[in-house]
N, C-alpha and C positions, 0 to 999 in steps of 0.2 A: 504493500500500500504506500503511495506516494505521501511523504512529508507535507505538511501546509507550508508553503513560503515565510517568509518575513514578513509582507506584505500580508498578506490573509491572516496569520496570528495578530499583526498589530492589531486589523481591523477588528478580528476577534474578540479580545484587550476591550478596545474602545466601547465595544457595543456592552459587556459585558460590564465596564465601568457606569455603564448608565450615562454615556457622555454620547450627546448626538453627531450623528455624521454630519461631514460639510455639505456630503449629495443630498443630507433630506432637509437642511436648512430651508429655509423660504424669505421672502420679504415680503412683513405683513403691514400693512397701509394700514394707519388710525386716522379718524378723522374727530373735527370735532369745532365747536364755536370757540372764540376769545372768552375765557372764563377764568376772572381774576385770579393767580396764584393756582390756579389749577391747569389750565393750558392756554400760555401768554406768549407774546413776543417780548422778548430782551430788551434792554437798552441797547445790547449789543447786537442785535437784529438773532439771534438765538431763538428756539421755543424753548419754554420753561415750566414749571410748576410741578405740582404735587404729580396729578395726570401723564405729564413727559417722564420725572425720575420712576415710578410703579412699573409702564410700559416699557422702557430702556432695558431695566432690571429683569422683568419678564421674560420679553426679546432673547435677551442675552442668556438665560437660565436654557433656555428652551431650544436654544443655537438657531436661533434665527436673526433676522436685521428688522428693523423697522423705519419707514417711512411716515412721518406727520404731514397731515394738511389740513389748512383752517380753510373752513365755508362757511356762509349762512346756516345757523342751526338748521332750519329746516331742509338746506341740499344735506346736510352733512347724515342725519337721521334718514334720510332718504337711498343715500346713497350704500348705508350700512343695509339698511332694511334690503334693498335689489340687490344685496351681494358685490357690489360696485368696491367696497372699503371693507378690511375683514373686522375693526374694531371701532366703536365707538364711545369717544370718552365723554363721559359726564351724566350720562341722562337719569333722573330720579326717575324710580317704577310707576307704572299705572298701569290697570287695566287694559288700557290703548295699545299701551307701548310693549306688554306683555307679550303680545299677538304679534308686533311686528320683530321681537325681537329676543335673542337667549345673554338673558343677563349672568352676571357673576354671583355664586352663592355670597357674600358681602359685600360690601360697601366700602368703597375708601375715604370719601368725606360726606359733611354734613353740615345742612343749611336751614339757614332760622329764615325763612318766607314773612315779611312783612309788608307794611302800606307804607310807602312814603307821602307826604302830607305838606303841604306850605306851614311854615310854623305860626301865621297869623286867621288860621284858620281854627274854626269851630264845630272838631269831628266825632259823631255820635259813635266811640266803636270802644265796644268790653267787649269781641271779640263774637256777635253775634254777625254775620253777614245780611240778615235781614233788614238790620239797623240805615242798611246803606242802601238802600233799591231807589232811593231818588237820587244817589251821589254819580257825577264820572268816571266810571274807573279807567285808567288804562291798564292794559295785559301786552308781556311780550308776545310777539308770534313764534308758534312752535313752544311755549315754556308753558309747563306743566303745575298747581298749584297746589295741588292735592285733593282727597279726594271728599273732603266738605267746600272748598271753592266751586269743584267740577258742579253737584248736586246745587251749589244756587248758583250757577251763572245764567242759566234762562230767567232767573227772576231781577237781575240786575242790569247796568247800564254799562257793558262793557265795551270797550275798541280796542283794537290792537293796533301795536307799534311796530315797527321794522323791527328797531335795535332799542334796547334799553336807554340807551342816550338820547334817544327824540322823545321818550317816553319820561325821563326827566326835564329836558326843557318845555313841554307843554305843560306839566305840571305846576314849572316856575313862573309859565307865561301866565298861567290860571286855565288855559284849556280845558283842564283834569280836574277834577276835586281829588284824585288820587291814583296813586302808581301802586303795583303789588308786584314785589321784586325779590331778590335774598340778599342780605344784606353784606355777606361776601364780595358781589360783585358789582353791588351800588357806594359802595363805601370811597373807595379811591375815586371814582368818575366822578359822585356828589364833590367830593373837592378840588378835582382838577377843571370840573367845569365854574368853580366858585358858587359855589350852591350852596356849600353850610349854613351861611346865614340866613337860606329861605327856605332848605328843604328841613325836617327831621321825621323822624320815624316814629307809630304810633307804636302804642302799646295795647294788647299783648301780640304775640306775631298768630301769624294766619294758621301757621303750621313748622311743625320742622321736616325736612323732607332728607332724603339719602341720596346720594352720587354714588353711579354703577359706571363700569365698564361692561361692553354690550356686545355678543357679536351677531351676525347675521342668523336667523332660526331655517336656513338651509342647513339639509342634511351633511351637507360634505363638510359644513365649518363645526359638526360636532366634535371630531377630536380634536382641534386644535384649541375649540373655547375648553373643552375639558380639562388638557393639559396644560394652560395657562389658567385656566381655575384653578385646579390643585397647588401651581406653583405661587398664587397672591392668596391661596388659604394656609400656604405653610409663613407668608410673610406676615399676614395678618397674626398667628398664631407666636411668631418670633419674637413680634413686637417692631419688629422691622417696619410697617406701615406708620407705626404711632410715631417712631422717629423722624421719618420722613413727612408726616404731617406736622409735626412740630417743626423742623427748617422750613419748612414751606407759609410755615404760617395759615392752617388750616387747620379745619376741626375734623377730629377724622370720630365716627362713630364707634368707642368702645362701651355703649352702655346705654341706655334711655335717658337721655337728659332733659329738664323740665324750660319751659317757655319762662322768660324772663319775668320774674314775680310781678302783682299789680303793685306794692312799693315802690317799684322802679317807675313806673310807669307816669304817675303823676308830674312829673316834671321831664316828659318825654320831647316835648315842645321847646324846651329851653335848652337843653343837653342837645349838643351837635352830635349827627346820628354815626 
């Protein structure tokens, strides 16, 4: 019986290390919106955030490469959904999105859903939705509020916005009597567009919602969302995520955490948000 090569024990070796080949490598496209400290551009023209350093890691576990691109929320969830992009970063679950899509069994970070409000206004809200069915609300297009928003939005007055940023200057201009956003990714733009001193945040928040990474619910993207699952559940399990949300400056979901007390709340108007 002929000896194995060099060559064929190495690859032997490798497979049996558990270390992937170069031939079954792949290059998997994530796509996803500008989403503060989660998937951003750089000063230095870079992508960044929480979202970029998980998939990098992933990628790299899993002996693949990875490719980012930023869309329009709605191409980018579009583009995951038709198999077009293998991953998509960011989306909190819903019923909706269930159907279009195979999420990761947890969460990497986690967002306080709030109103934003002109501070010289006088807004009926402990947190019932009903309170507000004469008010304006604006909503982003494509962003998800949870699933007591979803149940009154036919009874309310709602528009959408392209982008979050048109969505806070109609509210400064008075367009809106209110914006419903997370406050992760309205924080920095409220002050880069100088808005502190009109906009703040009501209290209590609408919801706290979860950020998944998502892949497409075709058959053929099962093993690979599988095995990049197992590999961001042994990070989540290391503690490896919580670190990595802590440099990022993000919340990452280790627990059920409670909506900002109403003590806080009463002088929500005056606290820049």
């Amino acid at each position: 019986m002929r000896k194995p090569t060099s060559l064929l024990l190495a690859l032997l070796m490798t497979c049996a290390a558990g270390v992937p080949l170069a031939a079954h490598a792949a290059q998997r496209v994530a796509v996803g919106a500008t989403f503060s400290r989660v998937f951003e551009q750089g000063a230095d023209g870079q992508l960044q955030g929480l979202g970029v350093d998980v998939l990098r890691l992933l990628a790299e576990r899993a002996g693949d490469t990875i490719l980012f691109r930023r869309y329009p929320w709605p191409r980018a969830q579009a583009m995951v959904e038709h198999a077009q992009a293998d991953i998509l970063i960011g989306p909190y679950k819903s019923p909706e999105r269930l159907r279009r899509f195979s999420f990761f069994d947890h969460a990497f970070y986690r967002d306080r859903m709030v109103f934003y409000v002109r501070r010289d206004a006088d807004m009926p809200w402990r947190g019932d939705l009903a309170a507000l069915k004469s008010r304006r609300i604006a909503t982003v297009r494509g962003w998800h509020y949870g699933a007591q928003f979803d149940l009154a939005r036919a009874a309310l007055d709602v528009s959408e916005v392209p982008q979050l940023e048109n969505g806070l200057q109609m509210l400064a201009l008075g367009r809106v009597d209110l914006l419903a956003s997370n406050e992760r990714n309205s924080t920095g733009l409220v002050d880069s567009l100088r808005l502190s001193e009109t906009l703040a945040i009501l209290c209590p928040d609408i919801t706290q919602l979860d950020g998944y990474m998502a892949f497409p619910r075709d058959p053929k993207f099962s093993a690979v969302r599988n095995r990049y699952n197992a590999l961001f559940n042994e990070m989540v399990r290391s503690g490896e995520l919580a670190r990595l949300g802590a440099r990022n400056g993000v919340l990452v979901p280790l627990g059920e955490l409670p909506s900002r007390p109403a003590s806080a709340c009463s002088d929500s108007l005056r606290a820049s948000p």
